[in-house]
Structures are given as structure tokens and as C-alpha cells.
C-alpha positions as CSV (number, residue, x, y, z in Angstrom):
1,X,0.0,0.0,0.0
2,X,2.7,2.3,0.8
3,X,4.5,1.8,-2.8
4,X,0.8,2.7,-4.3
5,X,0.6,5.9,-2.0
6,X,4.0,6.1,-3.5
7,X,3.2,5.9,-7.2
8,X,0.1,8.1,-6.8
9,X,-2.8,5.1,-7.5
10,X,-6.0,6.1,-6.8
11,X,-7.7,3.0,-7.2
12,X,-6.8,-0.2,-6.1
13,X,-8.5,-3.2,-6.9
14,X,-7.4,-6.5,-4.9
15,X,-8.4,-9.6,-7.2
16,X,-6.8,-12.9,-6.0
17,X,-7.5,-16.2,-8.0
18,X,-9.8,-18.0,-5.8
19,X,-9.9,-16.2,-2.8
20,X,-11.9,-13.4,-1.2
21,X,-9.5,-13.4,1.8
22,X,-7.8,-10.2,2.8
23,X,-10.6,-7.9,1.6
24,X,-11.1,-6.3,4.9
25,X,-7.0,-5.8,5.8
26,X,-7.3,-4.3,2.2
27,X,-9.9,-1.9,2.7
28,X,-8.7,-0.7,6.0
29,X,-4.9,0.2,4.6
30,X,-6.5,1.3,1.6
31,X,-8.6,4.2,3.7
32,X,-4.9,4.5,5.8
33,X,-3.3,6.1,2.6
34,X,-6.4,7.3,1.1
35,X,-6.6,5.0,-1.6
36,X,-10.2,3.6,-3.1
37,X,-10.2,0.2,-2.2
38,X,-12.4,-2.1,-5.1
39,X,-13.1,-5.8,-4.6
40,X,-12.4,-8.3,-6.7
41,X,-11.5,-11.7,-7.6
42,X,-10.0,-13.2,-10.7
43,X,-11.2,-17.2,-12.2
44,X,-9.3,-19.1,-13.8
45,X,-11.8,-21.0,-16.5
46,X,-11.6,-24.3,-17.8
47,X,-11.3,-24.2,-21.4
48,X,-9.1,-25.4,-24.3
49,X,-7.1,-21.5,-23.6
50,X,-6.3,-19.6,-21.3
51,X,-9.0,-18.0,-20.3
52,X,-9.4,-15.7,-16.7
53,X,-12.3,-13.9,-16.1
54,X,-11.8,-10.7,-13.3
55,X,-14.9,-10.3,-11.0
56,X,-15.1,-6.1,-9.8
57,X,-17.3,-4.8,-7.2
58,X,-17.9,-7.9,-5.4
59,X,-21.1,-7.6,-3.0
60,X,-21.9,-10.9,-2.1
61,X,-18.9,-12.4,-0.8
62,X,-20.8,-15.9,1.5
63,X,-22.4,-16.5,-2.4
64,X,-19.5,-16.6,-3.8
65,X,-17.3,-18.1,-1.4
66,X,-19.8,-21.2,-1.6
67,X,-18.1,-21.6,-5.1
68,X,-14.8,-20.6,-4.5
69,X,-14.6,-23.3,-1.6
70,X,-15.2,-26.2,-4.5
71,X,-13.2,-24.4,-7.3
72,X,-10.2,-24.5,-4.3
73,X,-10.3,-27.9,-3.7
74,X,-10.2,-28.4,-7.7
75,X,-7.1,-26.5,-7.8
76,X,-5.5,-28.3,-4.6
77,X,-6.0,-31.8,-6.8
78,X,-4.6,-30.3,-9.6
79,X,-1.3,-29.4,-7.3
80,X,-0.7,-32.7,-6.1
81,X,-0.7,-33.7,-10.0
82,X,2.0,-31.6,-10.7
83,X,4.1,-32.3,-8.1
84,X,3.6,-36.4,-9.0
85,X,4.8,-35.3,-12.4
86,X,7.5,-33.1,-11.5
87,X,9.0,-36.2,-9.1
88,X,8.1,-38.6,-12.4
89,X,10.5,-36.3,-13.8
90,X,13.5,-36.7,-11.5
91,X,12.7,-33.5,-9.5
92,X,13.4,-33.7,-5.6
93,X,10.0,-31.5,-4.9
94,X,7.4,-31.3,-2.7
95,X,4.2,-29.7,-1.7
96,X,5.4,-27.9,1.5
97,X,8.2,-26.6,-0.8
98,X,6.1,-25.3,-3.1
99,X,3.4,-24.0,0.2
100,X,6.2,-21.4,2.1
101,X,5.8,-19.5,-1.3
102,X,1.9,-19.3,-0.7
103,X,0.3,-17.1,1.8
104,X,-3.0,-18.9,0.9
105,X,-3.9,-20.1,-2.8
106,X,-0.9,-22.5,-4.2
107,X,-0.7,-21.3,-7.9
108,X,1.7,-22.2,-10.6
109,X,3.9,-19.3,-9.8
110,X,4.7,-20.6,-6.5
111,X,5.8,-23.6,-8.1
112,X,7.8,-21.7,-10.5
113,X,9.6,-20.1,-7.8
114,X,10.1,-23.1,-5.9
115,X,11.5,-24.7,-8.9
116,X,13.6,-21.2,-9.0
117,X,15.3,-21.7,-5.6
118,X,16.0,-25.4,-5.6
119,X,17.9,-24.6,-9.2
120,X,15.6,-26.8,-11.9
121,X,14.6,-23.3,-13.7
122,X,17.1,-20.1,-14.2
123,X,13.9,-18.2,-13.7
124,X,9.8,-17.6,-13.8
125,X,9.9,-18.0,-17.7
126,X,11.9,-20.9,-17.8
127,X,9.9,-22.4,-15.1
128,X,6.7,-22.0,-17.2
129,X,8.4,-22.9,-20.3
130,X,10.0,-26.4,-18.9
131,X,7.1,-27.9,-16.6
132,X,4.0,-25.2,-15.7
133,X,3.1,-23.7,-19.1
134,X,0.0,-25.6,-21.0
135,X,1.5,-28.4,-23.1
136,X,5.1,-28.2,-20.6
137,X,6.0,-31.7,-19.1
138,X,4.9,-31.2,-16.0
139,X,1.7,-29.4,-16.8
140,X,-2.1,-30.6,-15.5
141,X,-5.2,-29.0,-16.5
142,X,-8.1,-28.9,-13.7
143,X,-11.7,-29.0,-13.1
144,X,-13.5,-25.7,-12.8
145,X,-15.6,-23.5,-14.2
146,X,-16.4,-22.6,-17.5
147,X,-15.7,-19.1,-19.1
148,X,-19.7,-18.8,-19.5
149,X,-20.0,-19.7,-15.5
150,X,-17.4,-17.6,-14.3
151,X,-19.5,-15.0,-15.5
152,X,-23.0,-16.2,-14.0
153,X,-20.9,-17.1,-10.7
154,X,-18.9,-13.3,-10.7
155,X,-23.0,-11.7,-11.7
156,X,-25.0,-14.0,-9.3
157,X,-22.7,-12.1,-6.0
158,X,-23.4,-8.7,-7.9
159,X,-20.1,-8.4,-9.5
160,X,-18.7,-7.3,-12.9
161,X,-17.5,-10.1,-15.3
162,X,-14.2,-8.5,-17.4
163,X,-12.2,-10.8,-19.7
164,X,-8.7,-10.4,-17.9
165,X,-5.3,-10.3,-20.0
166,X,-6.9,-11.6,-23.6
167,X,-3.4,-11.9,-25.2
168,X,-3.0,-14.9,-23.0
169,X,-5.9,-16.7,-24.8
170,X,-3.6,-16.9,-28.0
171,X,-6.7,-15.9,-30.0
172,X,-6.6,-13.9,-33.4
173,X,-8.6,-10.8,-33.3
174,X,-11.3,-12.8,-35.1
175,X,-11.4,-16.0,-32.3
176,X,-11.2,-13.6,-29.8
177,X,-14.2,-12.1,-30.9
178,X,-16.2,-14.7,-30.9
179,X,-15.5,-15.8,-27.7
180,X,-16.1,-12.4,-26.5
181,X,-20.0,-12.2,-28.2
182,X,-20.6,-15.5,-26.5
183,X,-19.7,-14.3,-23.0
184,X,-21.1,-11.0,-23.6
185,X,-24.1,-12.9,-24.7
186,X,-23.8,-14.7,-21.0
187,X,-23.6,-11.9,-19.1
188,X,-19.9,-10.2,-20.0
189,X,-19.5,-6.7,-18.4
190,X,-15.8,-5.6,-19.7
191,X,-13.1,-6.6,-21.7
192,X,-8.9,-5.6,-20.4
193,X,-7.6,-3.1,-22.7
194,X,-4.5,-2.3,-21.2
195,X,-2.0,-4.0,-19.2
196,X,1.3,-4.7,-18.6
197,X,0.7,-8.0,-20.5
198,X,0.8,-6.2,-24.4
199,X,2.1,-3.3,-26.4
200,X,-0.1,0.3,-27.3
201,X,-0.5,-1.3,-30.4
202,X,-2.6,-4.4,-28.8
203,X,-4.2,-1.7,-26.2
204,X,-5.9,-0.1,-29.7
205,X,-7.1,-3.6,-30.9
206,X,-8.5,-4.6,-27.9
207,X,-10.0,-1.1,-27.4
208,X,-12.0,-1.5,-30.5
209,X,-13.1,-4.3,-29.7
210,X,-14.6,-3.6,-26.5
211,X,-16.3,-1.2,-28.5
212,X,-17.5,-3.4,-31.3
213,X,-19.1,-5.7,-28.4
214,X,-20.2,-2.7,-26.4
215,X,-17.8,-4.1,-23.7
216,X,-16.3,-1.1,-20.5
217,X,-12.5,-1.2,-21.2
218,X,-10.5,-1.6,-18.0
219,X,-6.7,-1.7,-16.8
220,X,-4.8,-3.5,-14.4
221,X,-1.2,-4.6,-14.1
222,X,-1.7,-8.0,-13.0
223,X,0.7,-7.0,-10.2
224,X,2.1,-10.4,-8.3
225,X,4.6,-9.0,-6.2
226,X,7.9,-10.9,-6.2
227,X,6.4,-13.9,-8.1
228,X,6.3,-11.9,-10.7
229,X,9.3,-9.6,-11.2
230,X,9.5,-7.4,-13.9
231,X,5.6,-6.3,-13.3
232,X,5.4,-2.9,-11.6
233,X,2.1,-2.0,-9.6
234,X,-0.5,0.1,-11.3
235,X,-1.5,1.2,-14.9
236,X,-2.3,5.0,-16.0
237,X,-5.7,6.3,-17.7
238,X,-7.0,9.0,-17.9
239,X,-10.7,10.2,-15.5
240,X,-12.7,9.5,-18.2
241,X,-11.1,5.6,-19.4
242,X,-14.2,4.3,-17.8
243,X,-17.7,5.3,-16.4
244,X,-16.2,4.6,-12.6
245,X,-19.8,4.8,-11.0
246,X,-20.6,1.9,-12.5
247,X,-17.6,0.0,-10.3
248,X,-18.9,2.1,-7.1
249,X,-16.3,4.6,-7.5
250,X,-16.3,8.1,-7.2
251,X,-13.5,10.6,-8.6
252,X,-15.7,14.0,-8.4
């Protein structure tokens, strides 16, 4: 909180994968350093692509928690996969090496930094690239939720549903749009238009889409912290990038 007070963010949204935990610790240092605090969540859909759908403005956390609680256990099964493969492969590693990294959710890029510091991977892309990235040796898909019911899940606790990151899908302009009229279709509130994920000139292209699909264009970093070096905290628009009332925000 202190680096945002730092870099002069005004609006900080906290949006974990599969977790709700923290909100309150969040809010409360967020009023500290008079910052606008926004709940949120991220989902990580099962589909044949990457696909994470963001959840803004959170209201119902108990409804949604009901859901998180299953997709949690999901991703806990899926762990233990990767760890049996990662062994398979001749790899001295195990879960509790992989937990210290975790304060809470276990996601791949605690493995990647476990597999970091016991010296299998020179770094977080190599890590990916090796064993954790789709199609990798060690990699293992898990049950969840579908793109379509991340949005009903993220709408039935009064949230907004935004397609996070879409260069991670690996979608052309014209896939990516038809995966975007079918979850608008579904219940899609926004599509990310900039991040530090993709150049200006991706930025544009997903800006016009969110256009063409009457989508709200929104930014984020995707900030990790040290999981994820390289990825500074906060993104710059300008007052009028979004109709902020709509996320319970208030600039005036």
C-alpha cells in the first residue's frame, strides 16, 4: 500500500485467483493512505485456452465463497498432480516446498519459484516454459468452471465479469471475438484493454473491440509482487477511461 501511496494510484482493486481473503486488511490500509479500495477476484476458466475472467465490485462475498470453496479444492487436486509429475521427472519436490511460497492459494507461480530456488529453472519464464506452461512436461489442467459460468458465478454475487489479460488466450482478433460475443451474450461486463501483459498497439485492438461488443475497457497490471518480477504495480488512464460509477467509485 505504501509503494501505491507512493506511485500516486488512486484506485486499487485486490483480485486474487480463488480467494476473497484479505478484503477487509485491504480496505482498511487502503482508507490509511487514502486510496479507493475495489473488490475483486480473478477465475481461472476451464477451457481449451487460457481464459481468466476478473470479477469487480464484489457484494456478495458468502455466495460466492460457496463456489470458491469447490473451485479451491479443484485447484488443490490439480497441485498434487503436478508435483507427482514433477517427481516422475526426476525432480526432488514437494508440496510444502512449493506451500512457504503461498500465503493462501498454491498457484503455478509458487511452483515456478520453488522450482527457482531449488535450481531446476534459471527463472519464472523458464519455469513456465520447462514444466507449468499448458502443453510443458509437467503441466495438468483442472476441473473448474467454464468461461460462460465464471461470468454467472462473478454476476449472481453482484459483481462485474471483465475478460482479464486476452493476449493470454492466444486468440486472433477474429477468435477472440467470438468468444467475446458469447460471453457478452452470457452476461460479460468488460473486456482488459491495457495491461502490462501487451504493447499500445494491442491496447488499440483490444480497445476496439470492447467497442464493437459494447464491452467497459479496463486496466490493471496484474501486479504479483515478487512472483512476478519485472511487473510494476498500477496502470495510468486518464478520468474518463471508464464510467467509474458503474464500479462504485467516485472521482468528483
Amino acid at each position: 500500500m505504501r509503494s501505491a501511496k507512493k506511485k500516486g494510484i488512486s484506485l486499487l482493486a485486490l483480485s486474487d485467483h480463488d480467494t476473497l481473503d484479505g478484503w477487509e486488511e485491504f480496505r482498511a490500509s487502503c482508507n490509511k493512505y487514502s486510496i479507493r479500495p475495489l473488490s475483486g477476484i480473478e477465475l481461472s476458466a476451464k477451457y481449451d485456452r487460457t481464459v481468466h475472467i476478473l470479477g469487480y465490485r464484489i457484494a456478495d462475498f458468502e455466495k460466492l465463497n460457496e463456489t470458491l470453496r469447490w473451485v479451491r479444492s479443484r485447484r488443490a487436486a490439480r497441485n498434487e498432480v503436478i508435483i507427482s509429475k514433477l517427481r516422475e521427472l526426476g525432480l526432488s519436490i514437494t508440496i510444502e516446498d512449493v506451500n512457504k511460497y503461498a500465503d493462501g492459494v498454491v498457484a503455478r507461480p509458487h511452483f515456478a519459484r520453488a522450482l527457482i530456488d531449488l535450481g531446476y529453472a534459471r527463472d519464472y519464464n523458464d519455469a513456465f516454459e520447462k514444466y507449468l506452461a499448458r502443453g510443458a512436461a509437467a503441466y495438468a489442467a483442472r476441473d473448474g468452471l467454464s468461461p460462460a459460468d465464471c461470468v454467472a458465478v462473478i454476476r449472481s454475487a453482484g459483481g462485474l465479469p471483465v475478460l482479464a489479460h486476452p493476449s493470454l488466450t492466444g486468440l486472433d482478433n477474429e477468435g477472440l471475438g467470438e468468444l467475446l460475443l458469447f460471453l457478452k451474450n452470457h452476461g460479460l461486463w468488460g473486456l482488459e484493454c491495457v495491461s502490462s501483459h501487451f504493447s499500445s498497439e494491442k491496447a488499440f485492438e483490444y480497445l476496439a473491440l470492447a467497442k464493437k461488443f459494447s464491452l467497459f475497457p479496463t486496466a490493471g497490471s496484474d501486479f504479483h509482487g515478487s512472483v512476478r518480477p519485472g511487473v510494476s504495480l498500477g496502470v495510468q488512464v486518464t478520468d474518463d477511461f471508464l464510467p467509474w460509477a458503474r464500479l462504485g467509485v467516485n472521482f468528483r
